[in-house]
N, C-alpha and C positions, 0 to 999 in steps of 0.2 A: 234259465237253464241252471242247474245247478252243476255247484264245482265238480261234483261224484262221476260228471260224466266227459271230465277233462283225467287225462292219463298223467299221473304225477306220480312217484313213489314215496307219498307220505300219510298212506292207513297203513299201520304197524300189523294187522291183522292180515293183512295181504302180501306181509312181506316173504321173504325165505328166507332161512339163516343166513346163506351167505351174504345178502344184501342188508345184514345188517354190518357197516364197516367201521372195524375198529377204531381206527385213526379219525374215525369224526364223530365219534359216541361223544366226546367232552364238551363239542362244542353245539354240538345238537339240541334241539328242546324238544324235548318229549310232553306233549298234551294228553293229559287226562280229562277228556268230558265226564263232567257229573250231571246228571240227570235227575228224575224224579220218577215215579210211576203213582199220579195224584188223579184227581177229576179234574176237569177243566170247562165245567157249565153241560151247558147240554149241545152245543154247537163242535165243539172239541174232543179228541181222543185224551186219554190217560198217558200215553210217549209224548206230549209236545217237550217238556223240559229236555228230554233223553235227547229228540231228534236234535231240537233247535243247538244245544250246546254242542252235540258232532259237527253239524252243519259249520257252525263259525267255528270251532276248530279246525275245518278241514281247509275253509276257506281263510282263517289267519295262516294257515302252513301255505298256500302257495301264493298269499300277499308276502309272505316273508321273502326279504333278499334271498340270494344266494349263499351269500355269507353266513346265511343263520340259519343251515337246515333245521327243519320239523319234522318228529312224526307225532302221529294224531294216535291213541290208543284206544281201543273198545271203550266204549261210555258205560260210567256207572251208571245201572237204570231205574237203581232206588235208594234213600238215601234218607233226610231227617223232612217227615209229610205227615207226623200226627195231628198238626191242625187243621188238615183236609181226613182225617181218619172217621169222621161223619156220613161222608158220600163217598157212596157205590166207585169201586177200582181201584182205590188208593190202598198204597202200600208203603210201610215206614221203617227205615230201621231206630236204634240208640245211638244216643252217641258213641258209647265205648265200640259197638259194631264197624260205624263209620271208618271211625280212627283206626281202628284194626286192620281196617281193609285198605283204607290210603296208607297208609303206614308200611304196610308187607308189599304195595304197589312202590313206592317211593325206594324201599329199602332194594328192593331186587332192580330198579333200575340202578341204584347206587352201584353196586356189587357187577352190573353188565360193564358199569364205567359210563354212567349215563353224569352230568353235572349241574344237566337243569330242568329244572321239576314245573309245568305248571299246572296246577290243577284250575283248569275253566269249570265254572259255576253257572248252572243254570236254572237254576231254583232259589228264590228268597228264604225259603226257607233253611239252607247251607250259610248262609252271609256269615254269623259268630261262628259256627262252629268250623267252617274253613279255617276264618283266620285262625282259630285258637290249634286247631291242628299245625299250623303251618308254623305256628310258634313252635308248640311242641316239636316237629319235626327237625327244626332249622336247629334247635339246641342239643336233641340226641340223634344228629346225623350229620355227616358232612356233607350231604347234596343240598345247594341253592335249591329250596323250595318256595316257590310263589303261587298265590291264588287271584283270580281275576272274577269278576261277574258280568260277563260280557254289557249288558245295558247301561250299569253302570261302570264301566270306563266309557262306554261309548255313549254318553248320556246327551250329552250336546246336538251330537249330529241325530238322535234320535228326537231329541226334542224340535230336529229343526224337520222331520217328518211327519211327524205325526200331528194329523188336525185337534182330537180333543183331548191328549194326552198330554203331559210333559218329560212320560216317558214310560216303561215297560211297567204294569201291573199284572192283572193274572186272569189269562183268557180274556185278555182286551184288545184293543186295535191291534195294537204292535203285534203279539202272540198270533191273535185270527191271520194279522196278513201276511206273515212270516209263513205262516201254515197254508195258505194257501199258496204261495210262490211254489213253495216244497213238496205238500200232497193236498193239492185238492180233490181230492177223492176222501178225504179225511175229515171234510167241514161240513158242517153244516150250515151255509150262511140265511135257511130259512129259520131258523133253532135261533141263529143268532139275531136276527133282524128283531125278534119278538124277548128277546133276554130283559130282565131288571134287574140293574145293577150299580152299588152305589160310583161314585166318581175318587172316593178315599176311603182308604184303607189301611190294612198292615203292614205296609211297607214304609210307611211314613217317618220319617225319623221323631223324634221327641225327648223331652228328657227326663223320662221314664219309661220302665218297660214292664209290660203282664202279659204271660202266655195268654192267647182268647183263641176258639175254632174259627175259622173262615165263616162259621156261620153267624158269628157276632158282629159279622159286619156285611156279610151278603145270604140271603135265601137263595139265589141262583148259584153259587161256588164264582161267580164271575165277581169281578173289581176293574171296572174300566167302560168303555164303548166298542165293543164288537164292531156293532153295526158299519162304522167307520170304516173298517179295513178293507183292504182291496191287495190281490198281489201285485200290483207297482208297488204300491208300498212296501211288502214283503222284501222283495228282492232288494230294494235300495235299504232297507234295515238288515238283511245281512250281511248286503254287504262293508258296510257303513261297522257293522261290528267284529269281520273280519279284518277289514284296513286297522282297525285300532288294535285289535289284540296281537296283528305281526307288527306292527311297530309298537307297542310294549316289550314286547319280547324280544324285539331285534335291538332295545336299547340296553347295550351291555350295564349301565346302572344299576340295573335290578338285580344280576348276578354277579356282581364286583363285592368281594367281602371289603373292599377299603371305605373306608368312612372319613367322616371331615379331618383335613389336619391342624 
């Protein structure tokens, strides 16, 4: 079952002005999902990043204590995807675009009286360019601004799911069974049973870096084992990455300007 259909007031898009209350704007965390609008093989729609990063937004907001309301904000649902700009659906902005738009999001929650910012990531392809925003941001503004990527903080408990994975790649296990918990009506798990696709890829860390298309390392747009997925798995991977992003968030650390003494 998904969270959407548990009655909470934390999608900000459903709110009404008056139920936004002053007196707990400061201590509130406001989630931004970033999304993507990419391909994602031939078994997958082009929203999986969009959806999957609302979803654990929505479910980090009501893992969060009481002490640490959340609200969840409409999802960005396209963002930095020119290495999938090869295959059919994808859509990309620049970086200067990105910044622009988190930026003018961040700043007008600033100015509501908002004091904590997290932008949740659901695209590899955002990982530098988050943080470098959230640098920028944290220097020319006074709102605590943090970014998170949902798989990786919650990379442990994912890897203690998933059978051939070690953890989230792109249109793989994780991804298919996440989407099937959510919309199966949205998969194709015969598309996917029949996918090739290598087991590594672009997300790998190293130490070096060159821009390459997703298609210098997969013909299908896929990175991972589909086939694998199942929604049991789905639902315990999101939920697994909701537990972690409300206690990131509910741990005042990350929003404390004090530093070591």
């Amino acid at each position: 079952m998904s969270v959407d259909s548990i009655e909470r007031p934390v999608q900000w898009s459903n709110l009404k002005t008056q139920d936004f209350a002053a007196d707990a704007r400061e201590r509130c965390v406001a989630i931004l999902p970033i999304g993507s609008t990419e391909q994602h093989g031939p078994h997958l729609p082009v929203q999986v990043d969009t959806l999957l990063a609302s979803e654990v937004g929505l479910r980090a907001a009501r893992h969060a204590p009481a002490s640490t309301p959340v609200l969840v904000l409409p999802p960005l649902w396209i963002s930095l995807a020119e290495h999938h700009m090869g295959m059919g659906g994808s859509l990309t902005l620049d970086f200067a675009t990105l910044h622009a738009f988190v930026r003018c999001v961040v700043m007008s929650l600033g100015r509501q009286g908002y004091r904590r910012v997290l932008l949740l990531n659901g695209h590899g392809g955002n990982i530098a360019a988050l943080n470098t925003i959230v640098d920028l941001l944290t220097i020319e503004t006074a709102v605590p601004v943090a970014t998170a990527t949902y798989w990786l903080a919650a990379g442990a408990a994912f890897g203690r799911i998933l059978e051939s994975q070690d953890n989230l790649l792109h249109a793989c296990e994780a991804e298919t069974s996440m989407l099937m918990h959510l919309r199966p009506d949205l998969v194709d798990m015969q598309a996917a049973q029949s996918v090739r696709a290598p087991m590594r890829g672009f997300l790998e860390p190293s130490g070096t870096h060159r821009w390459r298309p997703i298609e210098h390392w997969s013909c299908s747009g896929v990175v991972g084992a589909p086939q694998f997925a199942s929604a049991e798995k789905g639902e315990r991977l999101l939920n697994a990455a909701g537990e972690t992003i409300a206690a990131r968030i509910s741990d005042g650390s990350i929003w404390s300007e004090e530093g070591a003494s």
